[in-house]
C-alpha positions in Angstrom: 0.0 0.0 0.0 1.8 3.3 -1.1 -0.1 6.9 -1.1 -3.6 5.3 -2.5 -5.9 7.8 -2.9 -9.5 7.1 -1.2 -12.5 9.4 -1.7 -14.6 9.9 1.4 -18.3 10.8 1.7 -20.6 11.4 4.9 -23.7 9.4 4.6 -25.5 12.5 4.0 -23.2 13.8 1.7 -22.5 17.1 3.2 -18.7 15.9 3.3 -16.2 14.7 0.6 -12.7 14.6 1.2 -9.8 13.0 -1.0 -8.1 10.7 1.6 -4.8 9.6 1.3 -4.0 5.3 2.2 -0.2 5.2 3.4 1.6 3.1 5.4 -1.2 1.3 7.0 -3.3 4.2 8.1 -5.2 6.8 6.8 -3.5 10.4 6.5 -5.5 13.9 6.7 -4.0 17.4 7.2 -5.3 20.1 10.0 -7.5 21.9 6.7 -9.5 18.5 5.9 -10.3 16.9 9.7 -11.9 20.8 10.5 -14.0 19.9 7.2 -14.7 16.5 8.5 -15.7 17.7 11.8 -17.2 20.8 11.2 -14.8 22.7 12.9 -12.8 26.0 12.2 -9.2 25.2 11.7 -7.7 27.3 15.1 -9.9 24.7 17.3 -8.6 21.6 15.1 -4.9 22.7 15.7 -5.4 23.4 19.2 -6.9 20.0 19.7 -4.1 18.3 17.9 -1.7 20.4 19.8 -2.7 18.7 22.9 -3.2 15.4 22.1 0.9 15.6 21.8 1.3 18.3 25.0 -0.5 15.5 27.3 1.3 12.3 25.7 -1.5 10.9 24.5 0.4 10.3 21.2 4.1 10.6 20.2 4.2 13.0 17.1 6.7 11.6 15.5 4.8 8.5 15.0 1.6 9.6 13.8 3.1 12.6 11.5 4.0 12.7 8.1 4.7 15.2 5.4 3.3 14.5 2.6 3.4 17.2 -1.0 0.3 18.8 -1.5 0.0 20.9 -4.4 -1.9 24.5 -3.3 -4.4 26.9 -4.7 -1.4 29.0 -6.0 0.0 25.7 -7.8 3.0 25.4 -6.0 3.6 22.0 -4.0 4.4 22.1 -0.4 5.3 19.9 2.4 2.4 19.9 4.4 2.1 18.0 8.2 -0.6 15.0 7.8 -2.2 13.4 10.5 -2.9 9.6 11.0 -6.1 8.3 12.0 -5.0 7.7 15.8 -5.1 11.7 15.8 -7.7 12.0 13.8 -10.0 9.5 16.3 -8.5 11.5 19.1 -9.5 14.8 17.7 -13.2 13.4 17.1 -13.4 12.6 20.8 -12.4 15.9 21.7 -14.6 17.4 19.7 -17.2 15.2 20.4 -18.4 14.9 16.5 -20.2 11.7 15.9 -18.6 12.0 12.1 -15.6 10.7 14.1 -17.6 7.4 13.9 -18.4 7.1 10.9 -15.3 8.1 9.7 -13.2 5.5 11.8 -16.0 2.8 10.6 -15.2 4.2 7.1 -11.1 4.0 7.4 -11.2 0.9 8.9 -12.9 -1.2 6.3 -11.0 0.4 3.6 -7.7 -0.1 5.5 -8.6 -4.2 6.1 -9.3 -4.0 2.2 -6.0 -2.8 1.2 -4.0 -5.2 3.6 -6.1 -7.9 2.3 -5.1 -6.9 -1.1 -1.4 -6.7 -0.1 -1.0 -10.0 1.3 -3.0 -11.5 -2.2 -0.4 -9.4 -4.0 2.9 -10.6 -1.8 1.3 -14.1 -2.0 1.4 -13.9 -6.1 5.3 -12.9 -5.8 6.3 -15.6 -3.7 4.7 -17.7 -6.3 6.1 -16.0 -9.1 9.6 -15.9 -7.2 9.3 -20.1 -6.8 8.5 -20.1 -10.3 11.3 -18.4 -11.3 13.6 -20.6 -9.5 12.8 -23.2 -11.6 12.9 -21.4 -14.8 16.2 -20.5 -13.8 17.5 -23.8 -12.9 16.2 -24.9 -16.8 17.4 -22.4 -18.6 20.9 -22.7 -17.1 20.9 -26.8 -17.5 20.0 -26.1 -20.9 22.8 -23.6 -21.1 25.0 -26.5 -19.5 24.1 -29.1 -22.5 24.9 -26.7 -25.0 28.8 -26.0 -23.4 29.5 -29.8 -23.5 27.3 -31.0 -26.5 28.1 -28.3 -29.3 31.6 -26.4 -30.5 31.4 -22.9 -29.3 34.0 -20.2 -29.4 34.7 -16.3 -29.1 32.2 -13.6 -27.9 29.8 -16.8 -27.5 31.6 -18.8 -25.3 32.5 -16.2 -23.0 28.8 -15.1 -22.9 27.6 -18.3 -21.8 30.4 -19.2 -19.4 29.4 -15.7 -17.9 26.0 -16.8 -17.3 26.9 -19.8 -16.3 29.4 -19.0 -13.5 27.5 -16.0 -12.6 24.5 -19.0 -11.2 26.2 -21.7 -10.5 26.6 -20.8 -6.9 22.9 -20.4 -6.5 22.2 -23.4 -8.5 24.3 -25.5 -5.6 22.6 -24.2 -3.2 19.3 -25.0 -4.9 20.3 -28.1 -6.2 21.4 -29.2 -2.3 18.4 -28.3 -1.2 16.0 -30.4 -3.5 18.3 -33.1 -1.9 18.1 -32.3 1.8 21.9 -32.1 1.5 22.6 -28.5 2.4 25.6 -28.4 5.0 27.0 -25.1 7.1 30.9 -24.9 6.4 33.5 -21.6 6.5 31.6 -19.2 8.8 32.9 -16.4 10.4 33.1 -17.2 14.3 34.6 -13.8 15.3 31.2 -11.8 16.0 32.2 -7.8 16.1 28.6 -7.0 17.6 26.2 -8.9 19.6 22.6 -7.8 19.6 21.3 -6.9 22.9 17.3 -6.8 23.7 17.8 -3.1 24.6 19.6 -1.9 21.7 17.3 -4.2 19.0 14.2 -2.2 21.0 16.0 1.3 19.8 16.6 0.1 16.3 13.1 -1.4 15.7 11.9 2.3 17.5 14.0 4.3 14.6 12.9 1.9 12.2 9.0 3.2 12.7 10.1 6.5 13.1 11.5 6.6 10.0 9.1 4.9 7.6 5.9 6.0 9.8 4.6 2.7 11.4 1.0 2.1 12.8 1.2 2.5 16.8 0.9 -1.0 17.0 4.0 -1.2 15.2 7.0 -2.9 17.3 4.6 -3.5 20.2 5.0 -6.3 22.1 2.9 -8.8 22.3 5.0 -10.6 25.1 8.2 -11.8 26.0 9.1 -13.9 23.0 11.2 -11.4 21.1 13.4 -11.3 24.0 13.5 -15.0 24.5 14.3 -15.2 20.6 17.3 -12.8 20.9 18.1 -14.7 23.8 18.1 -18.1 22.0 20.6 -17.3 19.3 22.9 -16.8 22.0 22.1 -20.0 23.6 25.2 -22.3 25.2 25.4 -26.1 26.5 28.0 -26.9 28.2 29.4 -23.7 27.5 29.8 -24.1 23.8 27.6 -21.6 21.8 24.5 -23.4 20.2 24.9 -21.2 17.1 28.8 -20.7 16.7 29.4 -18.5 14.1 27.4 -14.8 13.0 26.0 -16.3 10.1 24.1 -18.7 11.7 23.2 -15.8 14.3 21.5 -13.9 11.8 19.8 -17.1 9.9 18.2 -18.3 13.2 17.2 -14.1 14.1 15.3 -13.7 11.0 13.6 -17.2 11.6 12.7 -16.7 15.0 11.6 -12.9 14.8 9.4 -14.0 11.3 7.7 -17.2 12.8 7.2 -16.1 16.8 5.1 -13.1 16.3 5.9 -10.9 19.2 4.4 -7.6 18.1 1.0 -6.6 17.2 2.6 -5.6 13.7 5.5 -5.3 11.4 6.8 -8.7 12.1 8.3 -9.9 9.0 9.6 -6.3 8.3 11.5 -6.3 11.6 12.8 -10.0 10.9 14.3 -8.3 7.8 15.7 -4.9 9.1 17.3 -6.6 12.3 18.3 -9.4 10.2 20.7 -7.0 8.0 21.0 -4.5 10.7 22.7 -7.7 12.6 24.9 -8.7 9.7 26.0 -5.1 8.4 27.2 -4.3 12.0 29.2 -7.5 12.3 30.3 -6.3 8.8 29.1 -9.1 6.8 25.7 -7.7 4.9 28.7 -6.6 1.7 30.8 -8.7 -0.1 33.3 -6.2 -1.7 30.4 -3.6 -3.1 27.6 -6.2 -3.5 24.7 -7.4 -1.0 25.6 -10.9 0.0 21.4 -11.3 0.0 19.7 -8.8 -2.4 16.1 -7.2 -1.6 14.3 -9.3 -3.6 15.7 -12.5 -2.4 15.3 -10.9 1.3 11.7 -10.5 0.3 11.2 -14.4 -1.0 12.9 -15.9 1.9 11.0 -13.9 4.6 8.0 -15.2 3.3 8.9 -18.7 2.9 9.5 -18.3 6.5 6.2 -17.2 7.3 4.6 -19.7 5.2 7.0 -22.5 6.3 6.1 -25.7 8.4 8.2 -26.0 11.6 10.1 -29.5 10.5 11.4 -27.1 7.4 13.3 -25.0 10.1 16.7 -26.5 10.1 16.7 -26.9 5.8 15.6 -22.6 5.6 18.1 -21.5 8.2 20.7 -23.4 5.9 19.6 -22.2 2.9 19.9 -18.9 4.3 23.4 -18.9 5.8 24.6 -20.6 2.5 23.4 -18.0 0.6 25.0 -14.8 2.9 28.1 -16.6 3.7 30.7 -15.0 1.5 33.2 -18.6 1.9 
């Protein structure tokens, strides 16, 4: 869902407002909710004023600038408002639009993420697909090297290709034959992840990209039981030696034990390359070891993923970051 644009109407019609869909939540600036609620503009920014003065929310969570193009047709960076202030606003108000409103946001919101996850499920499908596409066209490739003569620009061009996938055809090919193995990791870890400083990070991360409220919030004590289990001993020998298979087991755990009310699989990815770039592994001379894309696939394998296919993803994963 990126800046869709919903058209609101009152049920009697005395109210239309061009709504914007971002990040999960509904955005309006001070001009529309004083349409919406029938207020002047000076009472709707005094409102909003001190739903941040009294804490009720933290403003840098629930404001955005989005570019709005004015009467004069210049654009401008104007402050937007997310529907937590907007419901706040309606209470203090007392407007029973608020209602409606909400009722009306809500249902469109639940839409869209339904949407979203029909339109993430088609790429992990496509993604799978092209897997084995891949894996044909390179075999064919293959037959044509040993079967036929080929020399010059030609040769080189499909010797490129073919070195350029062979590495992920291993790892592909190992893993249609449950033979995947973890070898040359890097057991010197720069940085361990502590609960305290993962909490910060995930806190920046919403901050930055304008998460719902429910964003990062804990459902219980599992994220810090999973950080807590990649650092796991017996008999004082680490249960996860090396930083590789840190990370694999951190993006497992954080994906499949769903500690916060939302944002789960996009924390599993940020702390997942957060955790690898500061034990400076997430580059291999100027390249990601693991580009977006393939960050994308994998996390939703591992959503989708039965628990007895743990131990094969986290191998798939460290084999495809480790650099050896």
């Amino acid at each position: 869902m990126n800046n869709q644009i919903e058209i609101y109407k009152s049920s009697d019609n005395k109210v239309e407002l061009q709504v914007s869909l971002d990040n999960e939540t509904v955005w309006l600036n001070r001009e529309q909710i004083a349409v919406l609620f029938d207020r002047d503009i000076k009472t709707i920014g005094k409102h909003v004023n001190n739903v941040f003065n009294e804490g009720e929310l933290d403003k840098e969570s629930v404001v955005a600038k989005f570019a709005t193009t004015a009467t004069d047709g210049k654009t401008y960076q104007v402050d937007f408002y997310n529907l937590d202030v907007i419901i706040s606003v309606g209470y203090r108000v007392k407007s029973k639009q608020g209602t409606q409103f909400r009722q009306w946001a809500t249902q469109r919101l639940k839409d869209y993420l339904v949407k979203g996850y029909a339109i993430n499920e088609k790429r992990l499908q496509e993604t799978e697909s092209k897997f084995q596409e891949l894996k044909q066209a390179v075999h064919l490739l293959d037959n044509i090297v040993k079967t036929k003569i080929v020399t010059g620009d030609e040769a080189q061009g499909l010797l490129k290709v073919l070195s350029d996938y062979t590495f992920a055809l291993d790892i592909l090919d190992q893993y249609d034959h449950q033979t995947l193995k973890i070898a040359a990791t890097d057991t010197k870890e720069v940085f361990k992840i502590s609960y305290p400083e993962a909490m910060k990070a995930i806190t920046g991360l919403k901050t930055k990209f304008g998460g719902s409220n429910l964003f990062g919030n804990e459902k219980d004590d599992s994220f810090k039981s999973s950080l807590e289990t990649i650092y796991q001993t017996f008999d004082g020998i680490d249960l996860y030696p090396s930083v590789q298979e840190k990370a694999a087991h951190l993006l497992y755990f954080v994906t499949k034990n769903h500690s916060f009310s939302d944002g789960n699989k996009r924390i599993a990815a940020f702390l997942f390359v957060w955790f690898l770039d500061r034990n400076g592994l997430l580059y291999h001379e100027t390249r990601k070891v693991i580009d977006d894309n393939a960050l994308v696939a994998l996390t939703l394998m591992i959503a989708e993923s039965k628990s007895d296919d743990k131990n094969m993803m986290v191998k798939v994963i460290i084999n495809l970051i480790n650099n050896k």
